[in-house]
N, CA, C and O atoms as a Tripos MOL2 file, in Angstrom:
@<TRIPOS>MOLECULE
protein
  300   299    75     0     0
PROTEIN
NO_CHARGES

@<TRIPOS>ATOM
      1 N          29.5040  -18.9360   21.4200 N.3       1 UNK1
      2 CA         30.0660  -18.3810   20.2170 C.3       1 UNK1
      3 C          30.0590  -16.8630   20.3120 C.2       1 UNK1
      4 O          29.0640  -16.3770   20.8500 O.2       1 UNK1
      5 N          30.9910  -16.0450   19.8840 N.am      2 UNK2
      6 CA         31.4390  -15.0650   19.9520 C.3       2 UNK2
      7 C          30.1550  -14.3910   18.8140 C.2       2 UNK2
      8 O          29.5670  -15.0770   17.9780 O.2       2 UNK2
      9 N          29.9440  -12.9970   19.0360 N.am      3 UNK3
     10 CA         29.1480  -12.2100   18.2530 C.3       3 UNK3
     11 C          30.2830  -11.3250   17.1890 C.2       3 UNK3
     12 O          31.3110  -10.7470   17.5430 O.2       3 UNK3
     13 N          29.8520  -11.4140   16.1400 N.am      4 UNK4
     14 CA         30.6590  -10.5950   15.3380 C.3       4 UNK4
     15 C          30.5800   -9.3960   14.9300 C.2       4 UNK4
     16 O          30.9490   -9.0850   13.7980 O.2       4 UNK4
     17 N          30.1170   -8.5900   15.7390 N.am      5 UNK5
     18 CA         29.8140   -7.3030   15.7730 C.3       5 UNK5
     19 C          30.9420   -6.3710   15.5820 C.2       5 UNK5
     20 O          31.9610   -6.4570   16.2680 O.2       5 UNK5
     21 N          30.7600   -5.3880   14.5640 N.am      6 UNK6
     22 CA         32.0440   -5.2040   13.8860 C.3       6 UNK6
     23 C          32.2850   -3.7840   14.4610 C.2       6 UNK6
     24 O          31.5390   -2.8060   14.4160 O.2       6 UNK6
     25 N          33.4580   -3.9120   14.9860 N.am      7 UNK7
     26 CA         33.9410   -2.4910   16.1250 C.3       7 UNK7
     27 C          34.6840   -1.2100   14.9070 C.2       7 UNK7
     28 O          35.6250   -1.3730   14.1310 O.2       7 UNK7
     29 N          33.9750   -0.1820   15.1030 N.am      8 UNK8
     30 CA         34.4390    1.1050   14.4910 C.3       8 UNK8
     31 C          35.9730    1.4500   14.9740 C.2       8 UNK8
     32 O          35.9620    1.7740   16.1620 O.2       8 UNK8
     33 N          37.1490    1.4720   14.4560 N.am      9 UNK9
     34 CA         38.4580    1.6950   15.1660 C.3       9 UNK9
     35 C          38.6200    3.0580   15.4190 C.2       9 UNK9
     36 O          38.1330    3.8840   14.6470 O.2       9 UNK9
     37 N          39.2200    3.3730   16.3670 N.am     10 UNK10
     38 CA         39.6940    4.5580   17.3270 C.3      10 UNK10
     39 C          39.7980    5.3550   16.7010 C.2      10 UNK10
     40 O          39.0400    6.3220   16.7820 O.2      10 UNK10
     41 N          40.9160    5.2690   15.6940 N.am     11 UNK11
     42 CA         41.0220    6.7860   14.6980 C.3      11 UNK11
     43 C          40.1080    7.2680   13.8710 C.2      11 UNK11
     44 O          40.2290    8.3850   13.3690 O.2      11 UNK11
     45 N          38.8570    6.2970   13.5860 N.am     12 UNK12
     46 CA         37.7260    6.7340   12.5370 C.3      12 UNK12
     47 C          37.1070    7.4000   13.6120 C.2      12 UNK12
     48 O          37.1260    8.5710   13.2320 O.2      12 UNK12
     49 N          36.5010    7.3750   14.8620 N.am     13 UNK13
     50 CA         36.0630    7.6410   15.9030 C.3      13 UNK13
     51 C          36.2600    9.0900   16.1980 C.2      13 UNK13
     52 O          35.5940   10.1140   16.0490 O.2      13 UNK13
     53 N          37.5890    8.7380   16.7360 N.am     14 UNK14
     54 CA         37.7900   10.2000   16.5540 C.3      14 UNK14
     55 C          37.7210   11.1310   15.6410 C.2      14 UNK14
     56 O          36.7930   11.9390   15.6960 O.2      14 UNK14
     57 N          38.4040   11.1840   14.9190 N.am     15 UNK15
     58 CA         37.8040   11.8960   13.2200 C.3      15 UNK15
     59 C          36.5970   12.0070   12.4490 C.2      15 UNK15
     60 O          36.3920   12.4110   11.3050 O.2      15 UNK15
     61 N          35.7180   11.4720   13.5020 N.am     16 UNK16
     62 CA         34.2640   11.5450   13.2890 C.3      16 UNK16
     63 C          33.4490   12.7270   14.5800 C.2      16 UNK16
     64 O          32.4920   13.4980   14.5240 O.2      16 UNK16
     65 N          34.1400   12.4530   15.3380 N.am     17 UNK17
     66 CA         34.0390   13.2040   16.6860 C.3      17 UNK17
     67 C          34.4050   15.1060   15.8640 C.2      17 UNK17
     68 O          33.7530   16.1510   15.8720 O.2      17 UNK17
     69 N          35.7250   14.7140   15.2820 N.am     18 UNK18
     70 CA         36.3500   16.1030   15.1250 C.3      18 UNK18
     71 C          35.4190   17.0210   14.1610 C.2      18 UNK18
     72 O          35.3070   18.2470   14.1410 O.2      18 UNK18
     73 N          34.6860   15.8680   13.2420 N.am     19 UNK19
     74 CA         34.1650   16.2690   12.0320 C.3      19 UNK19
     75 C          32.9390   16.9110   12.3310 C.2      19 UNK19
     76 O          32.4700   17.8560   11.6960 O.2      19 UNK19
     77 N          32.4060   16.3320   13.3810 N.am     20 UNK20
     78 CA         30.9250   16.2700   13.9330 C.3      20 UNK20
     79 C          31.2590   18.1470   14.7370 C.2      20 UNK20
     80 O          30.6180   19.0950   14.2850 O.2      20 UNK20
     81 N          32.0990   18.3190   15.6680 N.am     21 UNK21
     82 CA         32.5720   19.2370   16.4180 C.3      21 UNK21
     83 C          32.8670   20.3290   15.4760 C.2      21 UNK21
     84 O          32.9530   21.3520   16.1550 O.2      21 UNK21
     85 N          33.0390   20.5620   14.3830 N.am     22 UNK22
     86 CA         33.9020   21.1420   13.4260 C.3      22 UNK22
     87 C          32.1970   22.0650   12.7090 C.2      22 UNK22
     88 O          31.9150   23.2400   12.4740 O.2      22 UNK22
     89 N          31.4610   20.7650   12.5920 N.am     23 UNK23
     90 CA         29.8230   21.0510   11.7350 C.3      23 UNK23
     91 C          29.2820   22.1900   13.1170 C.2      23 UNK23
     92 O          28.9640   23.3700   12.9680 O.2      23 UNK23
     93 N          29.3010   21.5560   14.1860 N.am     24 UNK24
     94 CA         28.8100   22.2250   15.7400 C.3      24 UNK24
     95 C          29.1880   23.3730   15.6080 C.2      24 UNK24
     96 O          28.3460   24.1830   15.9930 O.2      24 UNK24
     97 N          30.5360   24.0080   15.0440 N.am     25 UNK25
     98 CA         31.1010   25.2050   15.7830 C.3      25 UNK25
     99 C          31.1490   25.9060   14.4000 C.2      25 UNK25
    100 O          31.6800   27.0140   14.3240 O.2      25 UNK25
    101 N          30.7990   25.5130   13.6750 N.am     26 UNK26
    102 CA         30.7080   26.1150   12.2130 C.3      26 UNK26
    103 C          31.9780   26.7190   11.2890 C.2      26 UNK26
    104 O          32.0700   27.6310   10.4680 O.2      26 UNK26
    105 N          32.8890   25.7520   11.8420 N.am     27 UNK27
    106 CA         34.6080   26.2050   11.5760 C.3      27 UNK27
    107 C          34.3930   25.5860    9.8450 C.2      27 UNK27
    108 O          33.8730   24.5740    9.3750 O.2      27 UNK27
    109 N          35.1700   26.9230    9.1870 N.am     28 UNK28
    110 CA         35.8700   25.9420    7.5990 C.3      28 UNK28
    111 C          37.2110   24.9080    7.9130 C.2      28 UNK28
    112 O          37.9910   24.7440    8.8520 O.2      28 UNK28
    113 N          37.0290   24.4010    6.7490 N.am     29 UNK29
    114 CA         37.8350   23.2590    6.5740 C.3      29 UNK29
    115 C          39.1350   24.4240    6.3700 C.2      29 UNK29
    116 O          40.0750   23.7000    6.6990 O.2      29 UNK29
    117 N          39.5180   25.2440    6.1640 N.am     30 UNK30
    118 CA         40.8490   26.0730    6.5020 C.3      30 UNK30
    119 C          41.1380   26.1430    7.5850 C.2      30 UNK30
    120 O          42.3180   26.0340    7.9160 O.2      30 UNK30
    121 N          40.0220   26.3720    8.5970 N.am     31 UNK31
    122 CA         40.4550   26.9040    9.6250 C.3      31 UNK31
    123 C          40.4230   25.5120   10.6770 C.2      31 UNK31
    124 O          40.7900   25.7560   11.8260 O.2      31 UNK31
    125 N          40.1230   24.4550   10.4600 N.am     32 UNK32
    126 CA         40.0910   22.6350   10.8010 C.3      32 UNK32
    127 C          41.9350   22.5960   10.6410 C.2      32 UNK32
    128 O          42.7410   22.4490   11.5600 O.2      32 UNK32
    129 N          42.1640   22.7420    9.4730 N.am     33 UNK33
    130 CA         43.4470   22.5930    8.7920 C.3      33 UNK33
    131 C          44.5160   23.2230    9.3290 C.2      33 UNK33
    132 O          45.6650   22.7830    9.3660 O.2      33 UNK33
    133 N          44.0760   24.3900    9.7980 N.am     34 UNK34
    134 CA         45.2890   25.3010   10.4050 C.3      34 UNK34
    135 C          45.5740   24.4210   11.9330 C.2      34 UNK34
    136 O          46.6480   24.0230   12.3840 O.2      34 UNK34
    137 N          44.2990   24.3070   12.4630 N.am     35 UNK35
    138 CA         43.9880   24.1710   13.8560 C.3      35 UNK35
    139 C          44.7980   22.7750   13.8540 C.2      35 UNK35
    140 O          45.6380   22.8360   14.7510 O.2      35 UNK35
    141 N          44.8430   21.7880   13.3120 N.am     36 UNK36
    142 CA         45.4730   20.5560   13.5450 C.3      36 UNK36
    143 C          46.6920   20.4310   12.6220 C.2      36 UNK36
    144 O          47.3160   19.3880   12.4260 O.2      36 UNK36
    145 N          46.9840   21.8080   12.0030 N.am     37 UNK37
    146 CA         48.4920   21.6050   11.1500 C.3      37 UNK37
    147 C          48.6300   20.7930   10.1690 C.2      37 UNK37
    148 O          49.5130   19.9370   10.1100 O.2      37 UNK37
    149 N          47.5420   21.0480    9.0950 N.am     38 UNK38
    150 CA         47.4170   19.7850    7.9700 C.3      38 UNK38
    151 C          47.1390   21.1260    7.1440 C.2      38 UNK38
    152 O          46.9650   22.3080    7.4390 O.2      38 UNK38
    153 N          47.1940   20.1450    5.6120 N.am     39 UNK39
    154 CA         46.6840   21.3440    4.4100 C.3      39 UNK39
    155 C          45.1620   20.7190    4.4800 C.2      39 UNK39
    156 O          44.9470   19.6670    5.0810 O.2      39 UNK39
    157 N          43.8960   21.6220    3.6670 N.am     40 UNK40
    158 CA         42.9680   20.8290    3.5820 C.3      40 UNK40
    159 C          42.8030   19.6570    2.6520 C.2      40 UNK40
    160 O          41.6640   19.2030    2.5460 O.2      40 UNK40
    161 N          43.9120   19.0260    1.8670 N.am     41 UNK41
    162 CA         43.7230   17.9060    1.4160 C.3      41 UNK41
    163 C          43.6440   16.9800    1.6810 C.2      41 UNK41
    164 O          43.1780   15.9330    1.2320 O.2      41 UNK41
    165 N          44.4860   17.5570    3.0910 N.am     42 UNK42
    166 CA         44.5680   16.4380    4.0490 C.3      42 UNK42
    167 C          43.8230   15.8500    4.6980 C.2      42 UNK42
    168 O          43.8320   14.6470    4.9570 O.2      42 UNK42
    169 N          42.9380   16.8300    5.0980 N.am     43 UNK43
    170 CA         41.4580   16.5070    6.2670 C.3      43 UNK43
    171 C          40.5420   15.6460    4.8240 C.2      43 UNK43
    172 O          39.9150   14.6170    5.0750 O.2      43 UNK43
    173 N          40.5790   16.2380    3.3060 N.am     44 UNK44
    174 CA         39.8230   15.0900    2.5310 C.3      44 UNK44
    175 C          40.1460   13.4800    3.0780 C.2      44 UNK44
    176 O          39.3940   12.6320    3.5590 O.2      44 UNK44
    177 N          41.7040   13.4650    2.7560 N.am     45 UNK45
    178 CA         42.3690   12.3760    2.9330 C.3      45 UNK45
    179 C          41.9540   11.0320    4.1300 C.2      45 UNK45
    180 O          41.9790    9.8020    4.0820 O.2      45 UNK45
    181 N          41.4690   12.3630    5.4670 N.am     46 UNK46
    182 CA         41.1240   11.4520    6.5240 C.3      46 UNK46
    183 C          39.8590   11.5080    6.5070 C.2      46 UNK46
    184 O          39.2490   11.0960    7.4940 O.2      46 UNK46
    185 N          39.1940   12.0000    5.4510 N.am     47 UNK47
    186 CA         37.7300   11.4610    5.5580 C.3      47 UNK47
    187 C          37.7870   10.4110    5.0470 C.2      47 UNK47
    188 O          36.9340    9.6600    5.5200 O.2      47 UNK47
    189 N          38.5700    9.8230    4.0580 N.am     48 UNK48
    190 CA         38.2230    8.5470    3.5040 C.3      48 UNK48
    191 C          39.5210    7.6390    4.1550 C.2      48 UNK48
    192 O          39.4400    6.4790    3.7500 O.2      48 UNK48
    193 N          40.6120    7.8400    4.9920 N.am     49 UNK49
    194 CA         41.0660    6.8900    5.7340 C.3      49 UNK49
    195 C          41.7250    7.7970    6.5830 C.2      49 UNK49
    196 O          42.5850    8.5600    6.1420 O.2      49 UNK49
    197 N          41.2890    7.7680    8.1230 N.am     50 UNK50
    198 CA         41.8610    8.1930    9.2590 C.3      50 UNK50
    199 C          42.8220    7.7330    9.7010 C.2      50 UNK50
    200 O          43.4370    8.2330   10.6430 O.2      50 UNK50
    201 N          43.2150    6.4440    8.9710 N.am     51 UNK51
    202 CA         44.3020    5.9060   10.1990 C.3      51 UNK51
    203 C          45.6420    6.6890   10.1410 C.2      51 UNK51
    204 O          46.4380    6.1580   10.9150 O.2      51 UNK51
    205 N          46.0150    7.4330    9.6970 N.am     52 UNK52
    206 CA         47.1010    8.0650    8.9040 C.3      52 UNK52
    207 C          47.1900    9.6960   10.5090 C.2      52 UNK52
    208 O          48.1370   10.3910   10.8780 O.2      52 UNK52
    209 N          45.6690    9.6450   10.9840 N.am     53 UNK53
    210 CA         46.2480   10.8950   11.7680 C.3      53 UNK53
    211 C          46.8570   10.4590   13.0680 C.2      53 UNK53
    212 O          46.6720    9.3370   13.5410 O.2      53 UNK53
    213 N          47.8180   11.6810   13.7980 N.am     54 UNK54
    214 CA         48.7580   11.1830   14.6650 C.3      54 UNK54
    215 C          48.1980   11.8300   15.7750 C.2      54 UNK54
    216 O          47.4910   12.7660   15.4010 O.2      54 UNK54
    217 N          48.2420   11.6770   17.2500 N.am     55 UNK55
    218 CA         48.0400   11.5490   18.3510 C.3      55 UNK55
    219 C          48.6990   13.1750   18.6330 C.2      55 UNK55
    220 O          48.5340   13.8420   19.6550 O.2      55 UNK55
    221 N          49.1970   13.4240   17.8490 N.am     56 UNK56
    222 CA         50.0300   15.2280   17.6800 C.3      56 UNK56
    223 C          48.9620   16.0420   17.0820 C.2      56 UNK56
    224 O          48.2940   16.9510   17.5740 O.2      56 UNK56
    225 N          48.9500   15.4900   15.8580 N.am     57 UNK57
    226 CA         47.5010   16.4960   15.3140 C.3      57 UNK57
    227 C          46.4040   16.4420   16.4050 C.2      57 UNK57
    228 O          46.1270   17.4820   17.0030 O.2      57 UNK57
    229 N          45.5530   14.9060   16.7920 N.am     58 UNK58
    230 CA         44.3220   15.6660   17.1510 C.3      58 UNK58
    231 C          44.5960   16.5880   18.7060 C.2      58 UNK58
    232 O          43.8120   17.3820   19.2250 O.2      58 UNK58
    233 N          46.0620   16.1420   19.2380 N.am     59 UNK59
    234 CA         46.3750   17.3260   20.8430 C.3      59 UNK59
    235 C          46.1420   18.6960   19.8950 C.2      59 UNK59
    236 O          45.2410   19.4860   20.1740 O.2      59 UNK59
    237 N          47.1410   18.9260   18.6160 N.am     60 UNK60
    238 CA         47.5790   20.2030   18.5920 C.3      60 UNK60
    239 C          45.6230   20.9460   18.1170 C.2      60 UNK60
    240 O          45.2490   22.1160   18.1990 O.2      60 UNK60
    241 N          44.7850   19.6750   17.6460 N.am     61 UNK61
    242 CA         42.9200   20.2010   17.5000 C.3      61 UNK61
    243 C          42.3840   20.7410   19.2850 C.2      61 UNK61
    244 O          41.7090   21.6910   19.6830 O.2      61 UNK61
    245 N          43.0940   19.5750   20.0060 N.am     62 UNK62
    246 CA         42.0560   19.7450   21.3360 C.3      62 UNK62
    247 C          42.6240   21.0720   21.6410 C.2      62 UNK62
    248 O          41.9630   22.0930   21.8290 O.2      62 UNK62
    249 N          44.4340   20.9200   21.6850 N.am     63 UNK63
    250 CA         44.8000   22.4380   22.3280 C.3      63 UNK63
    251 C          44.0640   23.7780   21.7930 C.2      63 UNK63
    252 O          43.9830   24.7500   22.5440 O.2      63 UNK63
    253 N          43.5270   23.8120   20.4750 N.am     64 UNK64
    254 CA         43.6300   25.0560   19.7960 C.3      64 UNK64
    255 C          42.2350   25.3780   20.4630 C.2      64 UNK64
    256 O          42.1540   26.4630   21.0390 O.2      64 UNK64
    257 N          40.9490   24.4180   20.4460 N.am     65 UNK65
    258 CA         39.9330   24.4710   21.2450 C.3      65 UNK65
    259 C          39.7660   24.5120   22.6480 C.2      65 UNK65
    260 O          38.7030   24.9010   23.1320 O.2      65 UNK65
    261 N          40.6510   24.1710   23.2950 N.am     66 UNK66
    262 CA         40.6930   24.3360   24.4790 C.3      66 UNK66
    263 C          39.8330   23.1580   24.9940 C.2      66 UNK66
    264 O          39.1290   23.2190   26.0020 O.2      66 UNK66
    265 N          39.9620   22.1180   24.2190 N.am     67 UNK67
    266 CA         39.1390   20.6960   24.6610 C.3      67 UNK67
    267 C          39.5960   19.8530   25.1860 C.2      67 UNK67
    268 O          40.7760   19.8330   24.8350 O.2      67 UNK67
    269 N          39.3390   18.8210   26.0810 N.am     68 UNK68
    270 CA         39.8630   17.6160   26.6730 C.3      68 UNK68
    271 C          39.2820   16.1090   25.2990 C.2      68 UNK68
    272 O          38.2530   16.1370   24.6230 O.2      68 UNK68
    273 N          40.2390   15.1170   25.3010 N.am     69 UNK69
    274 CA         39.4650   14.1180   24.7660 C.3      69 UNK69
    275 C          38.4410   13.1130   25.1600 C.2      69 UNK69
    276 O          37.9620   12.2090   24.4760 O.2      69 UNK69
    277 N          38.1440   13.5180   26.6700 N.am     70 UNK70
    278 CA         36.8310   13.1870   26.8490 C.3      70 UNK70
    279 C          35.5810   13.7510   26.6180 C.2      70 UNK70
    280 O          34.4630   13.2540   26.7490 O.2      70 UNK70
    281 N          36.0930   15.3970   26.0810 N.am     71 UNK71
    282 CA         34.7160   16.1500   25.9560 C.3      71 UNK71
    283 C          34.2650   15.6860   24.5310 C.2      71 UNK71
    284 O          33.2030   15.1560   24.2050 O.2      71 UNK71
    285 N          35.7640   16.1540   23.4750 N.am     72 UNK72
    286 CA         35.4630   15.1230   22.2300 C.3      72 UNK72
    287 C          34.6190   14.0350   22.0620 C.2      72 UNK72
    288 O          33.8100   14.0350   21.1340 O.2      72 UNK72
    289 N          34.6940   13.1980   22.7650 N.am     73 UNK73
    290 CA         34.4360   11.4810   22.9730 C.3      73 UNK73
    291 C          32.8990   11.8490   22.9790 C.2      73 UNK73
    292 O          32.0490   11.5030   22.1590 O.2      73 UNK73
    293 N          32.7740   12.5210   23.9380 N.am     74 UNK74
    294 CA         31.2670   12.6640   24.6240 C.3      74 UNK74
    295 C          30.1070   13.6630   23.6050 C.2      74 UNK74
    296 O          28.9620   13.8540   24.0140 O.2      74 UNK74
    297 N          30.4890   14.1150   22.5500 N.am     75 UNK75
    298 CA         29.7080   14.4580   22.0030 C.3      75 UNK75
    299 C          28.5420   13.5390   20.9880 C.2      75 UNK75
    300 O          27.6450   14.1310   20.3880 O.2      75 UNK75
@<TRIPOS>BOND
     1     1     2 1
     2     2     3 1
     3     3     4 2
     4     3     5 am
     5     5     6 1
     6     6     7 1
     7     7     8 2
     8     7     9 am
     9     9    10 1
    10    10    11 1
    11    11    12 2
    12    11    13 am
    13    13    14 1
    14    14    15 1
    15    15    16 2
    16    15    17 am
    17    17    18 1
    18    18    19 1
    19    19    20 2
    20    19    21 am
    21    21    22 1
    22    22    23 1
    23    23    24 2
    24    23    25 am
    25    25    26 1
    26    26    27 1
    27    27    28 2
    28    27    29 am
    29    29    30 1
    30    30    31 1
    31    31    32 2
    32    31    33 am
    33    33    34 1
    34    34    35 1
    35    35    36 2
    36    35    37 am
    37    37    38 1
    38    38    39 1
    39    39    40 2
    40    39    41 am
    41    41    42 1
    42    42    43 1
    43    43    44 2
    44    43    45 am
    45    45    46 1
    46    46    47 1
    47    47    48 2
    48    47    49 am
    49    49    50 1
    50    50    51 1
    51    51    52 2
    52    51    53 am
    53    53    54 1
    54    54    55 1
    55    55    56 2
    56    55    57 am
    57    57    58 1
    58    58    59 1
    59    59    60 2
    60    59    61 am
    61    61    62 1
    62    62    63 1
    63    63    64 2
    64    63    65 am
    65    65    66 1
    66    66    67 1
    67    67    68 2
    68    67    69 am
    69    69    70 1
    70    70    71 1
    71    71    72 2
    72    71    73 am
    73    73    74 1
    74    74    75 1
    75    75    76 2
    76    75    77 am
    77    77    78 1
    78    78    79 1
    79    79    80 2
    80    79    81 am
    81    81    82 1
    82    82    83 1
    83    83    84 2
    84    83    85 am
    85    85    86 1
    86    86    87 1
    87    87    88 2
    88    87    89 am
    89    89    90 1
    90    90    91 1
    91    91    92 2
    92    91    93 am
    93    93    94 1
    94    94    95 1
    95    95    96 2
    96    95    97 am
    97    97    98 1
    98    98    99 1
    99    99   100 2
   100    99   101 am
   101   101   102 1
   102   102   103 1
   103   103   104 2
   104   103   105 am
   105   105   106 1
   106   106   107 1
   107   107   108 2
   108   107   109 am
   109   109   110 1
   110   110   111 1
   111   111   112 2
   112   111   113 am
   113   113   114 1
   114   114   115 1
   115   115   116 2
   116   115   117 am
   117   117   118 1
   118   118   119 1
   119   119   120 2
   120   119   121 am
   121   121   122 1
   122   122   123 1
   123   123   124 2
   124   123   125 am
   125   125   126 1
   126   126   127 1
   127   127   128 2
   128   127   129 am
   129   129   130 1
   130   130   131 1
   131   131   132 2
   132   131   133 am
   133   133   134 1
   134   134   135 1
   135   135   136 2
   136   135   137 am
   137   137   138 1
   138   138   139 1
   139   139   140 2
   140   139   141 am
   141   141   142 1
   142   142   143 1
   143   143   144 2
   144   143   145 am
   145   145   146 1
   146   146   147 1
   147   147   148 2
   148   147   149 am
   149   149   150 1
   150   150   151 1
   151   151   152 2
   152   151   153 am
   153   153   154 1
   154   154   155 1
   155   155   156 2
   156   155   157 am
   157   157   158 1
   158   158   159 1
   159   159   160 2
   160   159   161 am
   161   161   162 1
   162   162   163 1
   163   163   164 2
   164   163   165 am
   165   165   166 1
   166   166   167 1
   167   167   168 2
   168   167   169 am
   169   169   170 1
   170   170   171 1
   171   171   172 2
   172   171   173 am
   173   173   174 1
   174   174   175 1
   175   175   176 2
   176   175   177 am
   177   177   178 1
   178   178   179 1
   179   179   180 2
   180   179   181 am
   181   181   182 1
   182   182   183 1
   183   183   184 2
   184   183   185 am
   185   185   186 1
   186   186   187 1
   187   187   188 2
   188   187   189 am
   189   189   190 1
   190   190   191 1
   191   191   192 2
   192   191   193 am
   193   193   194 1
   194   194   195 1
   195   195   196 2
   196   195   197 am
   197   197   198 1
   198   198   199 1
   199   199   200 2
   200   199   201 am
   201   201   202 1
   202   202   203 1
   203   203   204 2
   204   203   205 am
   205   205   206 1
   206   206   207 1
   207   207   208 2
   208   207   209 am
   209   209   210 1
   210   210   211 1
   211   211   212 2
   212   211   213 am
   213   213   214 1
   214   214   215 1
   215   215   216 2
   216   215   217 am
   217   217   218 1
   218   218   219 1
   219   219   220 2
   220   219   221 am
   221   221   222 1
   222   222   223 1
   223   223   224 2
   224   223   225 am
   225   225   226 1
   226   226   227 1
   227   227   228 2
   228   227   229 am
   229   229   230 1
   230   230   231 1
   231   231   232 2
   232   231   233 am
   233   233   234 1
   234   234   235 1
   235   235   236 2
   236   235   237 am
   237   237   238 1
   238   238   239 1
   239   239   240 2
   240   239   241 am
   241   241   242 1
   242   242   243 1
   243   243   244 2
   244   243   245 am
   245   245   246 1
   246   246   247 1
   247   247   248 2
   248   247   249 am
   249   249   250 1
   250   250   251 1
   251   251   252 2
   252   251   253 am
   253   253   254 1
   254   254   255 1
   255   255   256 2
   256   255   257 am
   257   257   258 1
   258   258   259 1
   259   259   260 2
   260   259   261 am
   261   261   262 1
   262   262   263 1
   263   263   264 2
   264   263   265 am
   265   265   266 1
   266   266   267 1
   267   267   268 2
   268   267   269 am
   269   269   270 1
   270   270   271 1
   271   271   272 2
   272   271   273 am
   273   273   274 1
   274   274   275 1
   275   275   276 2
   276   275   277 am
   277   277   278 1
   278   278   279 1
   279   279   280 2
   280   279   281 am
   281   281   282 1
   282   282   283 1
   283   283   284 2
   284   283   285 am
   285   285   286 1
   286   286   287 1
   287   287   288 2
   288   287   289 am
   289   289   290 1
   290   290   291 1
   291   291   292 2
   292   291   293 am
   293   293   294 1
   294   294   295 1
   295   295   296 2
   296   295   297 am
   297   297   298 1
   298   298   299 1
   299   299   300 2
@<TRIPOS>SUBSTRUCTURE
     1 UNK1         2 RESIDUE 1 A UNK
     2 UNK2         6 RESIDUE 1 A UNK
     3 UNK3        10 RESIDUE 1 A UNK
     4 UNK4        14 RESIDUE 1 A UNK
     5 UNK5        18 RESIDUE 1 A UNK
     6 UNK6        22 RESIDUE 1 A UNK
     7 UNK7        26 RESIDUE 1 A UNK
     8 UNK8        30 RESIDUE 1 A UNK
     9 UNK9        34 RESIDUE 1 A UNK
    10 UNK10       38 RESIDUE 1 A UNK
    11 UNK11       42 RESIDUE 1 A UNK
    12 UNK12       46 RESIDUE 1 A UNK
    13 UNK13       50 RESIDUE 1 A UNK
    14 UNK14       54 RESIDUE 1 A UNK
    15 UNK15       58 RESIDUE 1 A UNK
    16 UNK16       62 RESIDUE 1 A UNK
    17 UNK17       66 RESIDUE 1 A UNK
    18 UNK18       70 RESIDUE 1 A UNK
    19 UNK19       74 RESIDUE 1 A UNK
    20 UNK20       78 RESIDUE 1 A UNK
    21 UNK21       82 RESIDUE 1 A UNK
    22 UNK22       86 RESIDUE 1 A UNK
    23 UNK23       90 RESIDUE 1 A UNK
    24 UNK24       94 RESIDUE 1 A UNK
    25 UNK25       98 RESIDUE 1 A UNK
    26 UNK26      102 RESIDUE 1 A UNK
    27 UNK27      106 RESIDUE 1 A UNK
    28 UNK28      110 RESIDUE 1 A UNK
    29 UNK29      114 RESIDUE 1 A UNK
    30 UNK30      118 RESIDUE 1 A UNK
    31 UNK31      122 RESIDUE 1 A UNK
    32 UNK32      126 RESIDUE 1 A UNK
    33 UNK33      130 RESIDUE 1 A UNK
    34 UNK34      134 RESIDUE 1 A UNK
    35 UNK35      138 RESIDUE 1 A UNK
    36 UNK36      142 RESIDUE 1 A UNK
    37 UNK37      146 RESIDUE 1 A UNK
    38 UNK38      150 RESIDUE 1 A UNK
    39 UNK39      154 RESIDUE 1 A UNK
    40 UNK40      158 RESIDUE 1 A UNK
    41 UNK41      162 RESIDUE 1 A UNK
    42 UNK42      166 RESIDUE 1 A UNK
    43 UNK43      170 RESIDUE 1 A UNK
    44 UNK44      174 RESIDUE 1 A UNK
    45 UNK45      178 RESIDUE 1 A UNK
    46 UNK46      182 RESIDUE 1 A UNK
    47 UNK47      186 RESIDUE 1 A UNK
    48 UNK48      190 RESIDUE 1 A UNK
    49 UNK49      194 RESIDUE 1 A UNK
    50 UNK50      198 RESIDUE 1 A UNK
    51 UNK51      202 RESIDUE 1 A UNK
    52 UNK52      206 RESIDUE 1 A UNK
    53 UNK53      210 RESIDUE 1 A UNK
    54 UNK54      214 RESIDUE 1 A UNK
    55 UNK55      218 RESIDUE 1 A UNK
    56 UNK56      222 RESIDUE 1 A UNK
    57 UNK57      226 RESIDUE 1 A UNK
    58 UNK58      230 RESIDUE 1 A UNK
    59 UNK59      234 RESIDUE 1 A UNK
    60 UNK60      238 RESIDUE 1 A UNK
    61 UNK61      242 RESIDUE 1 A UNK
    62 UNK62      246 RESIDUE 1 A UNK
    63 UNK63      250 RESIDUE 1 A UNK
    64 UNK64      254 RESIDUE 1 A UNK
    65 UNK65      258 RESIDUE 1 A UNK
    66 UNK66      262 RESIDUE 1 A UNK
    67 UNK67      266 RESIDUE 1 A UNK
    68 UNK68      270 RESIDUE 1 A UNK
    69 UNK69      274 RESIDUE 1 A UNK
    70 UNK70      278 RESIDUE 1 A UNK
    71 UNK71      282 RESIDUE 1 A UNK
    72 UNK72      286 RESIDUE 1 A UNK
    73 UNK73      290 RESIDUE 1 A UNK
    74 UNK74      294 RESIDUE 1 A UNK
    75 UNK75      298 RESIDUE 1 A UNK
């Protein structure tokens, strides 16, 4: 029998990664917002449901940091 261990999905993951990285580097939520091209209502928005961000925003986060998404991952 299968274990039902309930898997965290990709986009919460990441957006937990970003959030976590964001506390690390001591960035405001303006400057989160600029960096991934959202208003900050938006970054509220994906605190309470991520699935909504696009594979554009978090490049245009890694580009602005100069991050790979494995360094993300790995924090």
């Amino acid at each position: 029998m299968k274990s039902k261990k309930q898997e965290i999905a990709l986009h919460k993951k990441v957006w937990c990664k970003i959030r976590y990285y964001q506390q690390l580097h001591d960035l405001s939520n303006k400057d989160l917002a600029a960096f991934i091209g959202v208003s900050e209502r938006t970054l509220l928005e994906y605190d309470k449901n991520a699935a909504n961000i696009t594979l554009g925003k978090i490049e245009n986060f890694l580009k602005s940091e100069d991050l790979e998404l494995n360094e993300l991952l790995g924090l």
